[in-house]
C-alpha beads as a LAMMPS data file, in Angstrom:
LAMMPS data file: protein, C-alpha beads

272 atoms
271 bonds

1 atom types
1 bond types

-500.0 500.0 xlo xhi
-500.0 500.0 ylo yhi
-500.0 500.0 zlo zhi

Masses

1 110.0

Atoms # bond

1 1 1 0.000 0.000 0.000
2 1 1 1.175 3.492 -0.943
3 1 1 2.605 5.022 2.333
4 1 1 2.972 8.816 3.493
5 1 1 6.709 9.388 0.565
6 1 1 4.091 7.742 -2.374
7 1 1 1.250 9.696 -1.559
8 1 1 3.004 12.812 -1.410
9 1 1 5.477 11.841 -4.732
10 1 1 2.258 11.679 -6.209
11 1 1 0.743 14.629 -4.766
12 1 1 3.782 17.003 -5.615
13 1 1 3.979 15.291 -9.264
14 1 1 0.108 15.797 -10.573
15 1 1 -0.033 19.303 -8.678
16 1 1 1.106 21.322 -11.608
17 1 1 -0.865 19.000 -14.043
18 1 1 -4.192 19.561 -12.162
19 1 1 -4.345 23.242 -10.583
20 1 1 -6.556 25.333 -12.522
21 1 1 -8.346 22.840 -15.174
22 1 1 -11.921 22.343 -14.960
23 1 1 -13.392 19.095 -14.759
24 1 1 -15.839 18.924 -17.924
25 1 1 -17.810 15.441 -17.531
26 1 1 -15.960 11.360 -16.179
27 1 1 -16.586 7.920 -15.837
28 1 1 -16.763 5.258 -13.013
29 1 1 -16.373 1.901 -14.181
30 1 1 -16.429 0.450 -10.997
31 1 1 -19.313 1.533 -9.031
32 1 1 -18.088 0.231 -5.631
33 1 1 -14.807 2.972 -5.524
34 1 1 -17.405 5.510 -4.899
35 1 1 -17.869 5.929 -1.372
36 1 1 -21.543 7.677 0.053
37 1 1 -23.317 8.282 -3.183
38 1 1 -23.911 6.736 -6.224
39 1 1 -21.019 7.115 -9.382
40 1 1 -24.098 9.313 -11.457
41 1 1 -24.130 11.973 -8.810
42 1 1 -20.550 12.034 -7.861
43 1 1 -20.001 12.566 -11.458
44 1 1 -22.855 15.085 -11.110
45 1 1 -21.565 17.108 -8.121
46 1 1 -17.936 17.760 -9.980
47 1 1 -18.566 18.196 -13.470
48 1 1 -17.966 22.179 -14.310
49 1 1 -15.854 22.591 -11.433
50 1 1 -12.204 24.059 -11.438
51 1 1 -9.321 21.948 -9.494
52 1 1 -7.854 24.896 -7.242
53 1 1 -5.339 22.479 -5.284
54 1 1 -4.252 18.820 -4.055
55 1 1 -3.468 18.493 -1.112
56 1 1 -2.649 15.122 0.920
57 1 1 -3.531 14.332 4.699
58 1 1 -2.052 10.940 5.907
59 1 1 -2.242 8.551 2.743
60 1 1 -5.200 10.466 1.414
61 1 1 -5.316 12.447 -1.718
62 1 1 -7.807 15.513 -1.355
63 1 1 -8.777 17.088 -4.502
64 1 1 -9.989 20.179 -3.672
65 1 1 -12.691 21.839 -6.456
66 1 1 -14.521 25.368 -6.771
67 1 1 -17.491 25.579 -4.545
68 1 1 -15.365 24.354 -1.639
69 1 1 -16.250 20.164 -2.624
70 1 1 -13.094 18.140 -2.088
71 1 1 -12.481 15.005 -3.804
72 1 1 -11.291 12.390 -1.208
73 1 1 -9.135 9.550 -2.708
74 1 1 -7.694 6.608 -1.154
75 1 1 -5.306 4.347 -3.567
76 1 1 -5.037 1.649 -1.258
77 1 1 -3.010 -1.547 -2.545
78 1 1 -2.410 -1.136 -6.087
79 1 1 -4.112 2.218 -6.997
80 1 1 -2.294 4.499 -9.770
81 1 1 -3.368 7.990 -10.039
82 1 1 -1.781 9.855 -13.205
83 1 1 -2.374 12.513 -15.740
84 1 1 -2.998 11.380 -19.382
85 1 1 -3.519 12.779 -22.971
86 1 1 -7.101 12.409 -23.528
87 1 1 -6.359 10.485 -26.738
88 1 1 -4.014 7.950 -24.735
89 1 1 -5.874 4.620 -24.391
90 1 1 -6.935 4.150 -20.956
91 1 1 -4.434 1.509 -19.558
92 1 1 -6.030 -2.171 -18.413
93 1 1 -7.793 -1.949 -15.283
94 1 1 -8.446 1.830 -15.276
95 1 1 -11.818 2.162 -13.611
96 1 1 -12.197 5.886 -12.840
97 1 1 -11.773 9.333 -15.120
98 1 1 -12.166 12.977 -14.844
99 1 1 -12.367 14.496 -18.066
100 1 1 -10.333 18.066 -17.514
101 1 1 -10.844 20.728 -20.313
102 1 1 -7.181 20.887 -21.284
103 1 1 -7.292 18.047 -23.154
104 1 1 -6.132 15.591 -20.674
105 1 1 -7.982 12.829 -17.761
106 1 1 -6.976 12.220 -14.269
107 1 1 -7.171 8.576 -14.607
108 1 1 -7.409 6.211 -11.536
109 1 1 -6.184 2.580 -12.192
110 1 1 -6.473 -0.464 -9.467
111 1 1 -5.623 -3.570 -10.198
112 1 1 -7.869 -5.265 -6.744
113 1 1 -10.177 -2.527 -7.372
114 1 1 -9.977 -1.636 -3.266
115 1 1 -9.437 2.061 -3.764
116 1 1 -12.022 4.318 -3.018
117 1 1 -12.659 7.443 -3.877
118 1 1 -15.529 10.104 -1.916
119 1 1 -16.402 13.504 -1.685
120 1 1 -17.276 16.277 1.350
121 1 1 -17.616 19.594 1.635
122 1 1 -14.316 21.560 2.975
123 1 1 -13.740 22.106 6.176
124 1 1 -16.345 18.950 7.034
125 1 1 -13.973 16.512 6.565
126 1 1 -15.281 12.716 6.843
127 1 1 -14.460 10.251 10.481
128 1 1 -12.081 8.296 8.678
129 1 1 -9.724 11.942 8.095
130 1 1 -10.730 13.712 11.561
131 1 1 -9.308 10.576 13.051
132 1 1 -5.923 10.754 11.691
133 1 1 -2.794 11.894 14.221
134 1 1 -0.561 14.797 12.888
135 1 1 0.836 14.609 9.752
136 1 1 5.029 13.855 10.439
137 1 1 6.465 16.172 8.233
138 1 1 4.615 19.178 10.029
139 1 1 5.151 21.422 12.676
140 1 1 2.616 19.939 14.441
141 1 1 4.323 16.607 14.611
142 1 1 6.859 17.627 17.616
143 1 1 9.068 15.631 20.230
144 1 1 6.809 16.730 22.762
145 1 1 3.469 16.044 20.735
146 1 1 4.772 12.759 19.785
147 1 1 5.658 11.982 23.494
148 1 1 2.082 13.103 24.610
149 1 1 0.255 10.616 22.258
150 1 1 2.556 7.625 22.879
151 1 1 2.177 8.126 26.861
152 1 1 1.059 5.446 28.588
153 1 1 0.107 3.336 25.691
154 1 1 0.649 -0.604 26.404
155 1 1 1.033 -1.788 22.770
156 1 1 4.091 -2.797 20.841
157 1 1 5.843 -0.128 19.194
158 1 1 5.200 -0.995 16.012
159 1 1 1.560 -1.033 16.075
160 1 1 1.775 2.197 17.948
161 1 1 3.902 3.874 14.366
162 1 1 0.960 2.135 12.237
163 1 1 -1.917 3.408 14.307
164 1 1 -2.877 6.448 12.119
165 1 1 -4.841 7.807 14.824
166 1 1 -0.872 8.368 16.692
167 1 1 0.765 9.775 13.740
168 1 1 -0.660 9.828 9.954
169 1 1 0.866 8.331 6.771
170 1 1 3.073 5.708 8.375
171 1 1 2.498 2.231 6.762
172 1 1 4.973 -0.971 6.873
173 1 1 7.898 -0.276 5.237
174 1 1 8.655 2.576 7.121
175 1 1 7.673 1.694 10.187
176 1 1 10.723 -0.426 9.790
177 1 1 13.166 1.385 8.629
178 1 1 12.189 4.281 11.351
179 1 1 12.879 1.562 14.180
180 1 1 16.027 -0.164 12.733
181 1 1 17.369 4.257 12.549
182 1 1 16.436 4.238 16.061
183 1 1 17.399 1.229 17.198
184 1 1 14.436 -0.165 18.548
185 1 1 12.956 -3.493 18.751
186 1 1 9.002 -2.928 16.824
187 1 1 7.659 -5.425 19.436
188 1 1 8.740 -3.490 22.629
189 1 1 6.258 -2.138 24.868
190 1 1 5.667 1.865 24.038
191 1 1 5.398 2.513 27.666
192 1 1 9.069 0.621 28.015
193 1 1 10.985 2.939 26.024
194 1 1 12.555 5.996 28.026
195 1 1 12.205 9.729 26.399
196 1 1 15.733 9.199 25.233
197 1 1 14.468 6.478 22.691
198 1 1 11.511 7.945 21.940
199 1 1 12.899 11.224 21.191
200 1 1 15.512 8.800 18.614
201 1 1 12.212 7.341 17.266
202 1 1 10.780 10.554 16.822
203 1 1 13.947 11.930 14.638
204 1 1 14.221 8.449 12.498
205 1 1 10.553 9.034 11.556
206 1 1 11.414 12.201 10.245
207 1 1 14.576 11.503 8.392
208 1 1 13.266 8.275 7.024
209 1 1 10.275 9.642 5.611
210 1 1 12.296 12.845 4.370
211 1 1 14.502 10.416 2.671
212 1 1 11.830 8.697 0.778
213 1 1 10.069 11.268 -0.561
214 1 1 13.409 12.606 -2.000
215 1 1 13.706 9.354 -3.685
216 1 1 10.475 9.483 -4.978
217 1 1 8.981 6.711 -2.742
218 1 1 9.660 3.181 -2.799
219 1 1 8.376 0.866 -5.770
220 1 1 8.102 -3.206 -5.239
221 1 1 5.930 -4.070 -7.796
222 1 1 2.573 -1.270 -8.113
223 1 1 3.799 1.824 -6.991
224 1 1 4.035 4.885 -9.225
225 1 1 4.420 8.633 -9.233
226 1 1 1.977 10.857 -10.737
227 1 1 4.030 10.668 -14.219
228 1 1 3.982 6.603 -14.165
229 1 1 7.249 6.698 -12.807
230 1 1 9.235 4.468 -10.111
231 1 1 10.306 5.190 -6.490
232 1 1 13.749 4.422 -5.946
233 1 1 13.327 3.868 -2.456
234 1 1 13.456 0.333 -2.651
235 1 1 17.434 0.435 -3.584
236 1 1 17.768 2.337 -0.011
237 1 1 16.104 0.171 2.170
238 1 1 18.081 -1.476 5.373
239 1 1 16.056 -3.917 6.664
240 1 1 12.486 -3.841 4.861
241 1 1 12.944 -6.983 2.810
242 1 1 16.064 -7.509 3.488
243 1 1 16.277 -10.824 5.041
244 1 1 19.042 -13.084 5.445
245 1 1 21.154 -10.249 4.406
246 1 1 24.087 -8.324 6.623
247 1 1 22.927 -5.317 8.712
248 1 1 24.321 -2.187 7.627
249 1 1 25.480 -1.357 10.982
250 1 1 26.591 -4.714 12.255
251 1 1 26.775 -7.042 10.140
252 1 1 24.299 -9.467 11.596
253 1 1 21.644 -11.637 9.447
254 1 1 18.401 -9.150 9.380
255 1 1 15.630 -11.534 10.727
256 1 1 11.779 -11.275 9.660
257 1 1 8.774 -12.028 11.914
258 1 1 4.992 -12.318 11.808
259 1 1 3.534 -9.429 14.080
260 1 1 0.619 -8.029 14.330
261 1 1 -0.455 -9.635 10.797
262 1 1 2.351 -8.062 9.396
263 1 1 6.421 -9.285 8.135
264 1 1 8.382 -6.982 10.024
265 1 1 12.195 -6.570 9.084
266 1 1 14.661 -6.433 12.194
267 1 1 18.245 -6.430 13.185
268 1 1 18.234 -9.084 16.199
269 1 1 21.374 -7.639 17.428
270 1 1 20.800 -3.445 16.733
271 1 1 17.306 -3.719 17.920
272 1 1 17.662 -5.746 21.436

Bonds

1 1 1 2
2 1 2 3
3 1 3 4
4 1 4 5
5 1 5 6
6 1 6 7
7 1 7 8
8 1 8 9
9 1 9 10
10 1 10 11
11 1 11 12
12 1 12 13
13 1 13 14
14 1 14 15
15 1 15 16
16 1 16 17
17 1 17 18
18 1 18 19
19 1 19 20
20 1 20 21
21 1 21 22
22 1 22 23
23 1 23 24
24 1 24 25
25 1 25 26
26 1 26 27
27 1 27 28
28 1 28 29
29 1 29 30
30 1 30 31
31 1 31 32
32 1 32 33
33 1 33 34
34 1 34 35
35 1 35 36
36 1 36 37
37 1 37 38
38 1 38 39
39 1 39 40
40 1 40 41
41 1 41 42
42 1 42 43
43 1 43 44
44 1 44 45
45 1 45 46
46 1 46 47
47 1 47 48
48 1 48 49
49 1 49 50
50 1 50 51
51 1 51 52
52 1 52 53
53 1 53 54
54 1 54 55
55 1 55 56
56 1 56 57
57 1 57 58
58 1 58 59
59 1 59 60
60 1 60 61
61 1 61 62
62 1 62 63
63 1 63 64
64 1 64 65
65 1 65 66
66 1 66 67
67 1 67 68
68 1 68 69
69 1 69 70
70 1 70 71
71 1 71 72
72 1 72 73
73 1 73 74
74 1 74 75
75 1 75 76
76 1 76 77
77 1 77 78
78 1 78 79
79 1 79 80
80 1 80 81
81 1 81 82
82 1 82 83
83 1 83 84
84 1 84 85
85 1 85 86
86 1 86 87
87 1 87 88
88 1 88 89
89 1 89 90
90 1 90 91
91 1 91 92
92 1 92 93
93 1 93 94
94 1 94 95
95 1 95 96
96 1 96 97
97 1 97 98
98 1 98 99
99 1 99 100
100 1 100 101
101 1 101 102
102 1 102 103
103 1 103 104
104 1 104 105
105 1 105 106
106 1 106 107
107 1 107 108
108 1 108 109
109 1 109 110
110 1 110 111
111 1 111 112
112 1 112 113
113 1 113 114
114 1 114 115
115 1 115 116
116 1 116 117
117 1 117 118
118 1 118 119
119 1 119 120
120 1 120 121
121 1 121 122
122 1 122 123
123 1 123 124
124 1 124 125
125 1 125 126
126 1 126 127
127 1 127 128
128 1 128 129
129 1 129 130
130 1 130 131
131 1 131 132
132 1 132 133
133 1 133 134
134 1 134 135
135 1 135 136
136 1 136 137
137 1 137 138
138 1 138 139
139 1 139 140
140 1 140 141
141 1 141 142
142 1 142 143
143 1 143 144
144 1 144 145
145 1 145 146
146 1 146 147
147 1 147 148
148 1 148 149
149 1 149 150
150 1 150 151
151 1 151 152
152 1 152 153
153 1 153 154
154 1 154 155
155 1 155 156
156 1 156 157
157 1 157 158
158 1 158 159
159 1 159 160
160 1 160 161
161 1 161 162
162 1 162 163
163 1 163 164
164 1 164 165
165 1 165 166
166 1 166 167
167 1 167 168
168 1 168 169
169 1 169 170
170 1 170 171
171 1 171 172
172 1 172 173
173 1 173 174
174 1 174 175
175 1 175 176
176 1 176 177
177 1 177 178
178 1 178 179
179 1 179 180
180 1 180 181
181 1 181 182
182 1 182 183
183 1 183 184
184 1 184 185
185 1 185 186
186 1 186 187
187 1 187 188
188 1 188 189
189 1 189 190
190 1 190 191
191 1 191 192
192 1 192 193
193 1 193 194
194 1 194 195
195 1 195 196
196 1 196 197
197 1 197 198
198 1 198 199
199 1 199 200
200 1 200 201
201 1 201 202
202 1 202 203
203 1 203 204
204 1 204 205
205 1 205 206
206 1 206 207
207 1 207 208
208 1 208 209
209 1 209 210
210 1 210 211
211 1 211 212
212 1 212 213
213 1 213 214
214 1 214 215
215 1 215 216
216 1 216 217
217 1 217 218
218 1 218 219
219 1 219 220
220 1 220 221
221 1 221 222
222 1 222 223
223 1 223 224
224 1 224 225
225 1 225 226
226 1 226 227
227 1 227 228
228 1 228 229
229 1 229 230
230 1 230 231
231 1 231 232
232 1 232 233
233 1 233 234
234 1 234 235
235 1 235 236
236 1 236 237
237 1 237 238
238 1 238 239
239 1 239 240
240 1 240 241
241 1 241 242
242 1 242 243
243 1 243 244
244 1 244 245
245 1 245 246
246 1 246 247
247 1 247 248
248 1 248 249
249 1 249 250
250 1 250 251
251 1 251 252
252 1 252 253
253 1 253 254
254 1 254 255
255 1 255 256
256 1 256 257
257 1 257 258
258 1 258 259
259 1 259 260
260 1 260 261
261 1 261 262
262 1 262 263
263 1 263 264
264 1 264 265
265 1 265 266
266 1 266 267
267 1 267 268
268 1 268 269
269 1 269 270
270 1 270 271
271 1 271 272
C-alpha cells in the first residue's frame, strides 16, 4: 500500500498537471470505488468545477474543487493515479476518469479494485480523516506532541507507528526502517521505552520519511508517481525486505517475523 513518501510523490507530481483545469464530464467503471453516493451523482456534483489544489492528509489524496467540494481519494493496494492525454488509451484496469478541459484525464487505475474514492464539503472533513494523528512532516508533529500521544500506551511499538490515529501516513515499510534508525525493537512495549528512545524514534521518523520522498517513494511491484514513474526507495532500504542479508550497521543476518499480521524486518542484534 502506498505510504505517506508515495502519496506525497504523487501529490507534488500531478499538482502542476491539475491546478486550474476544470473538470468537464468522467466515468466510473467500478461503481463500488465511490464511497456515500452513487457514481451518477458524484459525477454530477464535480462536473464544471475548477481543481484549485491537491493536497494530501495521511495517505489520502484531497482534490480540492470550486465551490469548496473536495475530492477524497484513497489508492489503497495497487491504486495508480496519473495525468494522461485524452487520446491515450486508458491503460487495463483503469476504472475511474475525470475528463479536464485541457485536453487531458486524471485517470485512476487499481488492479484489486480496493481504492475508493468520496467527496465532502471543505472544512467537514469525513471520520475516517478527523481521526488521523498529525501529519510527520509538520510542525505539528513535535518531540513533545509525539511523546504526549505515545504516553502510557501498552502496545508494541510498532503497532503504535501504524496506528494512524498516533501519527498519519506511516504504513509498513517505514515503520521499519524508522525503528532499525532508532534502534528499537518494533515489538517493545511503548510505555518501556525511556524519552531518550523515543525522542531517537521521533527523529528516524522524520529523516526516514524525508529520505523517501526525495527518492520518490519506494516501488516493489505497483507503486508509481503521478508521471507513471518508479520510487527508488526500494534500492535504499536497510532492513524492509532484506532478510538473510548483513545489517548495515553490524553485520548481523536481518531476521523477519509475523507481528501483528504483518512481516516486520529487524536487526536481532541493533534492535535488542
Amino acid at each position: 500500500m502506498p505510504e505517506l513518501p508515495e502519496v506525497e510523490t504523487i501529490r507534488r507530481t500531478l499538482l502542476p498537471k491539475l491546478t486550474g483545469a476544470t473538470i468537464l464530464s468522467g466515468e466510473v467503471l467500478h461503481e463500488k470505488m465511490v464511497l456515500g453516493i452513487t457514481a451518477e451523482e458524484f459525477l454530477k456534483r464535480v462536473s464544471g468545477r475548477k481543481i484549485t489544489d491537491l493536497q494530501r492528509r495521511g495517505k489520502y489524496l484531497l482534490l480540492e474543487l470550486s465551490a469548496g467540494t473536495v475530492i477524497g481519494i484513497h489508492l489503497r493496494m495497487t491504486g495508480q493515479l496519473t495525468v494522461e492525454a485524452a487520446d491515450e488509451p486508458p491503460a487495463k484496469a483503469t476504472y475511474f476518469r475525470l475528463f479536464l478541459d485541457d485536453g487531458t484525464e486524471l485517470r485512476f487505475r487499481d488492479q484489486r479494485k480496493f481504492g475508493k474514492v468520496f467527496l465532502f464539503e471543505k472544512g467537514k472533513p469525513p471520520a475516517s480523516l478527523r481521526k488521523l494523528g498529525p501529519e510527520p512532516l509538520s510542525p505539528e508533529f513535535s518531540a513533545a506532541a509525539f511523546k504526549k500521544r505515545l504516553a502510557q500506551r501498552k502496545l508494541a511499538v510498532k503497532k503504535a507507528l501504524l496506528n494512524q490515529e498516533i501519527v498519519a501516513g506511516i504504513g509498513n515499510i517505514y515503520a521499519d526502517e524508522a525503528l532499525f534508525e532508532a534502534g528499537i525493537h518494533p515489538a517493545r512495549a511503548v510505555n518501556s521505552l525511556t524519552d531518550t528512545e523515543i525522542d531517537a524514534l521521533f527523529q528516524a521518523v522524520i529523516k526516514v520519511l524525508s529520505a523517501a520522498i526525495e527518492s520518490r517513494g519506494t516501488t516493489f511491484r505497483d507503486y508509481r508517481d503521478g508521471e507513471g514513474r518508479s520510487g527508488a526507495y526500494q534500492n535504499k532500504l536497510k532492513v524492509y525486505g532484506q532478510k538473510g542479508r548483513p545489517c548495515p550497521k553490524c553485520g548481523s543476518l536481518i531476521a523477519k517475523m509475523n507481528f501483528g499480521g504483518r512481516g516486520t524486518h529487524f536487526c536481532p542484534l541493533c534492535q535488542i
